[in-house]
C-alpha positions in Angstrom: -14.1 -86.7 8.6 -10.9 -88.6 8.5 -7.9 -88.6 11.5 -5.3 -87.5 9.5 -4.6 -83.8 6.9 -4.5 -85.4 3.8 -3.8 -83.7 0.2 -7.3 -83.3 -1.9 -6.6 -86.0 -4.2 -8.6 -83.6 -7.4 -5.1 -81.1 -6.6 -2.5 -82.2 -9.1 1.3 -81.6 -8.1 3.1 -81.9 -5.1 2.2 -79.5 -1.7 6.3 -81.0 -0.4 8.1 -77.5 -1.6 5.5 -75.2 -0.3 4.7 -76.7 2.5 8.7 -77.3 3.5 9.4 -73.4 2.6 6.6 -72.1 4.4 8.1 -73.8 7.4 11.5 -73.0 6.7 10.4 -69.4 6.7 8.5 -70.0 10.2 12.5 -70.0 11.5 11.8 -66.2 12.0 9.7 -66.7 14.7 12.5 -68.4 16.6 14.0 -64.6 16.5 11.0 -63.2 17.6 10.3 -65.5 20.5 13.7 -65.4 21.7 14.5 -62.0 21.7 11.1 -61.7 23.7 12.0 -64.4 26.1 15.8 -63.6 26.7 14.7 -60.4 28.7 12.6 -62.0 31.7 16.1 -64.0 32.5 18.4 -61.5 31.9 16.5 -59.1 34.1 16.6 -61.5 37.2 20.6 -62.1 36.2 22.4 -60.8 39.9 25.5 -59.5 37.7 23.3 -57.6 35.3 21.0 -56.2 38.1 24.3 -55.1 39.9 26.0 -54.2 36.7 23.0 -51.8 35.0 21.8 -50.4 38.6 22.0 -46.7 39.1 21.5 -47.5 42.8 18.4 -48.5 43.2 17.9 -51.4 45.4 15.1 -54.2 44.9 12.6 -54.1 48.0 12.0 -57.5 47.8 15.7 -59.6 48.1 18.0 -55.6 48.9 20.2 -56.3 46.3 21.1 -53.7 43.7 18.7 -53.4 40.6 16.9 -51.8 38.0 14.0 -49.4 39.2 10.2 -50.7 38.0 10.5 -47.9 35.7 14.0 -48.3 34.1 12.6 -52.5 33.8 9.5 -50.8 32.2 11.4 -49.0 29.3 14.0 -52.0 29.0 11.3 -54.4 28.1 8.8 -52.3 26.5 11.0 -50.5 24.1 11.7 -53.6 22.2 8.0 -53.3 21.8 7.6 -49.8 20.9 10.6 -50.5 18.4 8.1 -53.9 17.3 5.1 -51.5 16.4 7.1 -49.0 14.5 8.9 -52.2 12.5 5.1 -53.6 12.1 4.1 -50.4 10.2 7.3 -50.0 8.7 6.3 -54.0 6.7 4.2 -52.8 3.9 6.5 -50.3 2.1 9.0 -52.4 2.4 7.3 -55.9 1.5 5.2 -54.1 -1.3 9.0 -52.3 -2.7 11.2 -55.2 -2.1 9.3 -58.3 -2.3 8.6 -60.6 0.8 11.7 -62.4 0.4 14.1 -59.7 0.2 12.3 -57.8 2.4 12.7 -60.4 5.1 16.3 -60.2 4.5 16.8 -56.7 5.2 14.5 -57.0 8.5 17.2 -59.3 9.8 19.9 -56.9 9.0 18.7 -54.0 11.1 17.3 -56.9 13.7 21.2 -57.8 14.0 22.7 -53.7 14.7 20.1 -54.5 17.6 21.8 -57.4 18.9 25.1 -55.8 18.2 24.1 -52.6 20.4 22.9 -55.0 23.6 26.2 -57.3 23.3 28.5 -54.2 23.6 26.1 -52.2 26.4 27.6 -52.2 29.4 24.4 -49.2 30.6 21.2 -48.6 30.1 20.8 -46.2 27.6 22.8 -48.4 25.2 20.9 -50.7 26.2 17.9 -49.6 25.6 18.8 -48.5 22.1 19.8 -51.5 21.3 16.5 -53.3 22.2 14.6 -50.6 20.4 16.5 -51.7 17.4 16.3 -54.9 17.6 12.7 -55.1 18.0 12.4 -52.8 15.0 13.5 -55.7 13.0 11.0 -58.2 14.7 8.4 -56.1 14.2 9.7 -56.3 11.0 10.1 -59.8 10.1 6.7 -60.3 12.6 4.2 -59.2 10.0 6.0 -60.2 6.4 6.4 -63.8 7.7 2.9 -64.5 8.0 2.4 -62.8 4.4 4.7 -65.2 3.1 3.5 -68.1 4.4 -0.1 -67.4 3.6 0.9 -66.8 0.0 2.1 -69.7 -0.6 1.2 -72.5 1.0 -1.8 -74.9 -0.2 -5.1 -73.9 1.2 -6.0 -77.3 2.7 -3.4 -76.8 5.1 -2.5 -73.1 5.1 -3.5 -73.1 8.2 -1.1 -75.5 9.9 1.8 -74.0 8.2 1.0 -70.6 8.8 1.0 -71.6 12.9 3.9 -73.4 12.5 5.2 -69.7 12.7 3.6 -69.5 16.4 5.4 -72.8 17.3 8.9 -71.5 15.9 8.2 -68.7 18.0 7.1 -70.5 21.3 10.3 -72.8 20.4 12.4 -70.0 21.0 11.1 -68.6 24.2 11.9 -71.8 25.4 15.9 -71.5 24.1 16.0 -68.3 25.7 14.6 -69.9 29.0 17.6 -72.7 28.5 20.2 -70.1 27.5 19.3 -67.7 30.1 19.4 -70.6 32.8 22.6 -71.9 32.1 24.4 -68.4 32.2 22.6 -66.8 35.0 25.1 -67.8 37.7 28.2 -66.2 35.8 30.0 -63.5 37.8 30.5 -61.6 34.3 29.5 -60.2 31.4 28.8 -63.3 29.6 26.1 -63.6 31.8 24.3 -61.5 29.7 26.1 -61.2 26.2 26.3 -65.0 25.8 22.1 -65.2 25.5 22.2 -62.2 23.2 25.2 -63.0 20.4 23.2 -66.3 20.2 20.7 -64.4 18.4 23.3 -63.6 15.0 22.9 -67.6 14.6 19.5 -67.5 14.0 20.3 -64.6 11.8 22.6 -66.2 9.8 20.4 -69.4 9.1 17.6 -67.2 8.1 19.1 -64.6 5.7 20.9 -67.7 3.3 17.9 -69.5 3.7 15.8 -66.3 2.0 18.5 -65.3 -1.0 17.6 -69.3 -1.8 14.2 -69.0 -1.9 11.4 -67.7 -4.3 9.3 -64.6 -3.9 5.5 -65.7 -3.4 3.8 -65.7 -6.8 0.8 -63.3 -5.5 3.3 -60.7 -5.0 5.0 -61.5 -8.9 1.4 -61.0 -9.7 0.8 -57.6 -7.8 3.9 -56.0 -9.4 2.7 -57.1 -12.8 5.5 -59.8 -13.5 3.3 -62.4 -14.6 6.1 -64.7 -16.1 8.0 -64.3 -12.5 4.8 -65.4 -11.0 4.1 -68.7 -13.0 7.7 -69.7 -12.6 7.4 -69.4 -8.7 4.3 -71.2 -8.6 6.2 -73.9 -10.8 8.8 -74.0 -8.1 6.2 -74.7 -5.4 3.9 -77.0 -6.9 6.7 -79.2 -8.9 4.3 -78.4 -12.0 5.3 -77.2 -15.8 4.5 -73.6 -16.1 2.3 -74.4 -18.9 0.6 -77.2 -17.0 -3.4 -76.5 -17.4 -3.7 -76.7 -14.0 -1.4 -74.2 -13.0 -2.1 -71.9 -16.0 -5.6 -71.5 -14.2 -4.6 -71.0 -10.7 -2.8 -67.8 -12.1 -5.8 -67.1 -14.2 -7.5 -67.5 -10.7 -5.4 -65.1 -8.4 -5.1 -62.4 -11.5 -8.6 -61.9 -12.1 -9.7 -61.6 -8.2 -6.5 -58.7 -8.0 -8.0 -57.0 -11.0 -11.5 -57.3 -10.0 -10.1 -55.9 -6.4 -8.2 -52.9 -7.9 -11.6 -52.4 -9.8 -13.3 -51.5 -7.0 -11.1 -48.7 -5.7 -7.9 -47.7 -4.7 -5.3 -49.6 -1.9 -4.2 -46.4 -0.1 -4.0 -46.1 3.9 -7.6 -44.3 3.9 -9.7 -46.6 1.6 -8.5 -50.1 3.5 -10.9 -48.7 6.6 -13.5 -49.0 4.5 -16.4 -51.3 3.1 -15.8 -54.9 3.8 -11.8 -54.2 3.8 -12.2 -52.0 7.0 -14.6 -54.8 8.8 -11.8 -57.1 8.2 -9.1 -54.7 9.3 -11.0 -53.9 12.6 -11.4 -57.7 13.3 -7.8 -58.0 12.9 -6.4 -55.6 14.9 -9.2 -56.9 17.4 -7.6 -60.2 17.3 -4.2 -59.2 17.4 -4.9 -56.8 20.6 -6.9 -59.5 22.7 -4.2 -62.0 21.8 -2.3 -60.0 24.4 -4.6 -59.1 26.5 -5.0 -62.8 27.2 -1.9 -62.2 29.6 0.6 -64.6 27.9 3.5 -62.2 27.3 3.3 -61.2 31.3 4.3 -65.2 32.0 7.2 -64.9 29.6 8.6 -61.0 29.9 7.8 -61.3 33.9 7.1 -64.7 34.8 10.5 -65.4 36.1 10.4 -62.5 38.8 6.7 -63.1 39.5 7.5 -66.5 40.7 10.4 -65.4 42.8 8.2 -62.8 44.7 5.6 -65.4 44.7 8.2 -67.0 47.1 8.4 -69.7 44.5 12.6 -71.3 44.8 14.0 -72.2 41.3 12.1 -69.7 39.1 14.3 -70.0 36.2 13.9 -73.4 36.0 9.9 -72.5 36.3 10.5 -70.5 33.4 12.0 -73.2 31.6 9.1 -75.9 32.2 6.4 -73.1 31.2 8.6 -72.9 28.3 8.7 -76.3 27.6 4.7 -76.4 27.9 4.5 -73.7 25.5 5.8 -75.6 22.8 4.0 -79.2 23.1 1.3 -77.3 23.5 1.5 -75.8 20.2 1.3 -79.2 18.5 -1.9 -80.0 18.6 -3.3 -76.6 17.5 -1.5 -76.8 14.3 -3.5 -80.1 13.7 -7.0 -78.6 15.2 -6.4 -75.3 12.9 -6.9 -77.5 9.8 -9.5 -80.6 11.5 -12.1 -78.3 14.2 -11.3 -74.9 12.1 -10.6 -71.3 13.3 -13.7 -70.3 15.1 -14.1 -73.7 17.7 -10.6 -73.7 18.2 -10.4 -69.7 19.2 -13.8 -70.2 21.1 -12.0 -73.5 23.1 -9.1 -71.6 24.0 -10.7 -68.8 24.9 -13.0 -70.4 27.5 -9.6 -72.5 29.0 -7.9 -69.7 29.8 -10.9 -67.6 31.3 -11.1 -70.3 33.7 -7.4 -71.3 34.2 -6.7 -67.3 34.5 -10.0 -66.8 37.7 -8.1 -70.1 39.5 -4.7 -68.6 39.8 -6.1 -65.3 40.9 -8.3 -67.0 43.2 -5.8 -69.0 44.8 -3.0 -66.2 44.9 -5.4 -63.7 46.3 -7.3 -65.9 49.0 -4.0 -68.0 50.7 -0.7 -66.5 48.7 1.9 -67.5 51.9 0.7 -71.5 51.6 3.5 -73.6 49.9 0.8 -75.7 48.0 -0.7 -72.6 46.5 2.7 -72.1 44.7 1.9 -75.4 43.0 -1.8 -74.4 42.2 -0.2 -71.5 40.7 2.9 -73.3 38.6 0.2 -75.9 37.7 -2.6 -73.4 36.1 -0.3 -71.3 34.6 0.8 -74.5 32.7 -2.8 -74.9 31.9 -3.6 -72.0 31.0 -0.7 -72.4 28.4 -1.6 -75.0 27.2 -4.8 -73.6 26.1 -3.6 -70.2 24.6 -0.2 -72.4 22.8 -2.8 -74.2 21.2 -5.4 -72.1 20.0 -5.0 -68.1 20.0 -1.2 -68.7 19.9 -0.9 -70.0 16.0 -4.7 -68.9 15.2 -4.6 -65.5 15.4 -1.2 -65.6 13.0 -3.4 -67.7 11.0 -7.0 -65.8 10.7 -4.7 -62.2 10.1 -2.6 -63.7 7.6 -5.7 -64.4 4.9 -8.2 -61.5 6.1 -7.2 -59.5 3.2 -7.3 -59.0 -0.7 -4.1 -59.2 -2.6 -4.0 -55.3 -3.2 -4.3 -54.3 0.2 -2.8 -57.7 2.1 0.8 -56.1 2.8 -0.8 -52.7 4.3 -3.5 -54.8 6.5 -1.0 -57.3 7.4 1.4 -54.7 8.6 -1.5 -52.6 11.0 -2.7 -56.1 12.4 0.9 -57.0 13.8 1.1 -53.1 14.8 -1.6 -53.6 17.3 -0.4 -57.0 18.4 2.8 -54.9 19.3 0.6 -51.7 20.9 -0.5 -54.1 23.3 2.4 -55.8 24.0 4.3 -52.5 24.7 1.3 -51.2 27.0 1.6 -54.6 28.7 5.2 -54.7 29.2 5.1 -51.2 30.2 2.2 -51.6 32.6 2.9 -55.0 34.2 5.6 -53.6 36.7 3.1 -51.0 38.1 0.7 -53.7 38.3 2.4 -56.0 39.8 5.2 -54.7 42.3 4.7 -53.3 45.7 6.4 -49.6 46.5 5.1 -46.4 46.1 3.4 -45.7 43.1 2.5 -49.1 42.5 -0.9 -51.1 42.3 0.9 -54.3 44.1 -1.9 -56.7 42.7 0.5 -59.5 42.6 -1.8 -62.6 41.7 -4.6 -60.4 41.2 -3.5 -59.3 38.4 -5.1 -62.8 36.7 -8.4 -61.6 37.3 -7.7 -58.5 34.6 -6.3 -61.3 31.9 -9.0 -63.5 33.2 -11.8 -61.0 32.3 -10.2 -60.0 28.6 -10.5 -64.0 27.8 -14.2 -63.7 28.8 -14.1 -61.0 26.1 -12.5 -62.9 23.4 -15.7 -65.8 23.7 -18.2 -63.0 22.5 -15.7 -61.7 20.3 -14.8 -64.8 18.4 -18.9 -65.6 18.4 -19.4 -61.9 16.6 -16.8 -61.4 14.4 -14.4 -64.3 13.6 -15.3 -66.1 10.0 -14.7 -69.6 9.3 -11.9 -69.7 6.2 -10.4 -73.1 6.9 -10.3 -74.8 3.3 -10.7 -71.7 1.4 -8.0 -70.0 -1.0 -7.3 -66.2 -0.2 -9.4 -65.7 -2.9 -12.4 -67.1 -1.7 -11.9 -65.4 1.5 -12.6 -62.1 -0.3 -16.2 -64.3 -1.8 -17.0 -65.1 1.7 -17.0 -61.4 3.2 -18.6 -60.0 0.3 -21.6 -63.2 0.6 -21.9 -63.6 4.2 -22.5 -60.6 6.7 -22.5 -62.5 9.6 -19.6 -64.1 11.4 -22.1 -67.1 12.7 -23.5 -67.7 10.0 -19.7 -68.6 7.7 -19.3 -71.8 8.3 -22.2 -73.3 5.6 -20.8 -71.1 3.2 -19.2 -72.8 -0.5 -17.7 -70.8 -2.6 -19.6 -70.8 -6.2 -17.3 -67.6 -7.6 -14.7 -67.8 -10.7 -13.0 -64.2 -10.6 -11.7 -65.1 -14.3 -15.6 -65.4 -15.0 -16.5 -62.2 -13.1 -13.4 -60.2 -15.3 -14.9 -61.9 -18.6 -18.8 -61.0 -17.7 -17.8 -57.1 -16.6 -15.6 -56.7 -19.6 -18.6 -57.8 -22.1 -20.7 -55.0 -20.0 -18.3 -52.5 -20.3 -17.3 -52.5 -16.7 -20.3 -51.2 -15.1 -20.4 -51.4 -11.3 -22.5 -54.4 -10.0 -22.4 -56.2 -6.9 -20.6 -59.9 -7.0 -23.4 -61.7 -6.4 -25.2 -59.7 -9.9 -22.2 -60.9 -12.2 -22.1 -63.9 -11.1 -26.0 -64.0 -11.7 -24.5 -63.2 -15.1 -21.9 -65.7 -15.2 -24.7 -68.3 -14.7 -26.6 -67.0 -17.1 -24.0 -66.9 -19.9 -23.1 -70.5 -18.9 -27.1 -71.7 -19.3 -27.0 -70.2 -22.8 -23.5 -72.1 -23.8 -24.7 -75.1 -22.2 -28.0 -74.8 -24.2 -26.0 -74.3 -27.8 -24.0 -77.3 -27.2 -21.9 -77.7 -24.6 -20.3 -75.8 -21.9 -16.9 -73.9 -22.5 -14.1 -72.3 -20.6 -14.9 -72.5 -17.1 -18.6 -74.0 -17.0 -19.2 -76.7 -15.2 -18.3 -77.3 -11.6 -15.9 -74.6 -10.7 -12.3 -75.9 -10.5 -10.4 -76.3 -7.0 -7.9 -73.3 -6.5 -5.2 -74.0 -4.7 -3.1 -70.9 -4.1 
């Protein structure tokens, strides 16, 4: 296996549009990320605490603040707002398109941005973060479906996490932005970080009314000319190149052979080999927070200052700045170890990295050089989720599912991401904070994230399959082949869907399994082969590349 990702050289056309779209589309997770990462600063800002306190003061420094519930709603309401947004993704990406559908997740992301610039209070406040994160959750799950639709499958997944890095890129702006305006004795404080965010909005939405629509949706909706022109546009081939002609043979016949099977409503995609699929992603989704990642970047800023640890924005910016080198090399690993090692690596790195800052917080928390322990595993520990269950889990969710259902699936994976996120941000403050009515586990609460890494090993073990260098398509071969997670990464796909169509069509549709028609596939090729030659698609199957 050679160093570098290199282009199958039996692919004809170029991978240079689809791959530079897909990452020009990963530019929504800069909106994501920063919106995320703007609230840790902002709550720590003394003008905003003293500005948006109903009296309260802050145990900790006596200064007016927030109360840990009031900081509870503010952060997790973007999240609740996220989860609604998540679920809210099909309709609209099945109705609208991904494209345009992306574009009117940025318009209701911006009334969001507009609300928080203008509050000057919590509840309009609040409101505002619930509406802006109704637009990430949004833009959260019909990114990924983009990107999975259309880029090449030999490095799908690399450009698919390139979403995770766009995201950690703008936690780190928000950990800049945040920094440089915390000392203002005004409003700007605080609105400066937020009107940022109708930049990123602006870049994104021309971007998107200059792009194509994937050609698996064209192909959903029945607009098969749309589709082949799309495809044209991404692979710099003639529409009526053979090539090309057959990768949308390819993708139409698996979508037909899918809606053979059943239905794509809400109740059928829990079951069979759809609803295995669905549960592992909203497995993967949930345990990507329950690593404890978001509680460094909604919190980590006022965890380190009752930590007793001086400069804790600057803190957040380093962690920051770790998040995002780190995220480099998992976009490579994605594509050269493959899903399952690299979840399974990260996985293990943060169990361990989560137990040492626990440990050291818990046993001697008032020793100066157990702030460093602390700022250095956290970095670690970073390190290993940036680059593995940061862009992987993104990646795994994002080809899961069959074209009919992929938009519905895609929408409840992200949902559950969000669940979490909101139960985390919700929870963290009663964790966390001394007072009445709090836990006060301070570093302990690293044992808790600790523990769900130890969880994510045997899940990852049971339930993740191997899909690197396999189309969307042959994803749905693989479940429907291999029943057991461990056992995925020998399979080869041997399945032509425009076969499978042709053989159930000459037997009047009956219901077989896959494996029986393609028994029948091969059999019908043996007899061609024997009375002269092989035709249509005999021989080796061709390499899709959608």
């Amino acid at each position: 296996m050679g160093v570098m990702i290199k282009k199958p050289e039996d692919v004809p056309g170029s991978a240079v549009p689809a791959i530079l779209i897909g990452l020009f589309v990963s530019f929504g997770g800069i909106l994501f990320g920063y919106d995320t990462g703007t609230i840790g600063g902002i709550l720590a800002m003394p003008y905003w605490r003293d500005l948006f306190s109903t009296g309260y003061r802050n145990l900790e420094d006596g200064n007016l603040d927030v109360t840990p519930s009031q900081s509870s709603t503010i952060v997790s309401l973007l999240s609740a707002g996220t989860f609604f947004g998540a679920l809210t993704a099909a309709p609209m990406a099945d109705l609208l398109g991904r494209r345009l559908g992306m574009v009117a997740s940025v318009a209701v992301f911006c009334l969001g941005v507009i609300l928080q610039t203008v509050a000057t209070a919590i509840p309009l406040f609040v409101a505002g973060r619930f509406w802006a994160g109704y637009g990430v959750g949004l833009i959260s799950a019909i990114i990924p479906l983009y990107q999975s639709e259309t880029a090449p499958k030999w490095i799908r997944g690399a450009v698919v996490g390139c979403y995770q890095l766009a995201i950690t890129i703008g936690l780190l702006i928000a950990a800049v932005v945040d920094n440089a305006t915390k000392d203002r004795n005004d409003t700007g404080s605080y609105r400066i970080p937020i009107a940022v965010q109708f930049a990123w909005a602006i870049i994104m939405v021309v971007g998107m009314l200059i792009l194509p629509d994937t050609p698996r949706y064209w192909i959903k909706v029945g607009k098969h000319a749309k589709a082949a022109k799309a495809l044209s546009r991404l692979r710099r081939l003639d529409v009526d190149h053979p090539a090309l002609v057959e990768e949308l043979a390819e993708v139409r016949a698996n979508h037909e052979y899918e809606m053979s099977l059943g239905k794509a409503s809400y109740l059928d995609i829990v079951k069979g080999t759809v609803g295995k699929r669905l549960a592992t992603g909203c497995l993967l989704q949930g345990l990507q927070q329950l690593t404890g990642v978001n509680f460094i970047f909604y919190y980590g800023t006022s965890f380190f200052v009752n930590a007793g640890i001086n400069n804790a924005f600057t803190v957040s910016v380093i962690t920051g700045v770790v998040n995002v080198v780190s995220t480099l090399p998992g976009l490579y690993l994605v594509e050269k170890w493959g899903r399952r090692p690299l979840l399974l690596f990260g996985a293990v790195g943060m169990f361990v990295c989560q137990y040492i800052v626990a440990i050291a917080g818990t046993v001697d928390p008032d020793n100066p050089a157990t702030n460093k322990v602390l700022i250095a595993f956290v970095c670690i520990y970073i390190f290993f989720f940036a680059s593995s269950w940061g862009p992987v889990a993104w990646v795994v969710t994002g080809e899961l599912f069959p074209l009919k259902v992929r938009a519905k699936c895609l929408s409840i994976t992200t949902a559950s991401n969000w669940l979490l996120n909101w139960a985390i941000a919700y929870a963290t403050p009663y964790m966390v904070n001394s007072g009445p009515g709090n836990a006060n586990l301070q570093s302990k609460v690293f044992f808790v994230w600790g523990t769900f890494c130890l969880v994510c090993c045997f899940f990852v073990w049971a339930l993740i399959y191997e899909t690197k260098g396999l189309s969307l398509e042959q994803v749905d071969e693989l479940y429907s082949k291999c029943s057991k997670a461990w056992q995925s990464k020998g399979f080869r796909p041997t399945v032509s869907y425009a076969e499978v169509q042709e053989v159930r069509a000459s037997v009047g549709g009956r219901h077989a399994s896959l494996a029986e028609i393609e028994a029948d596939a091969g059999r019908k090729r043996s007899v061609a082969h024997i009375d002269g030659g092989e035709k249509g698609y005999g021989g080796e199957k061709a390499a899709y590349d959608v």
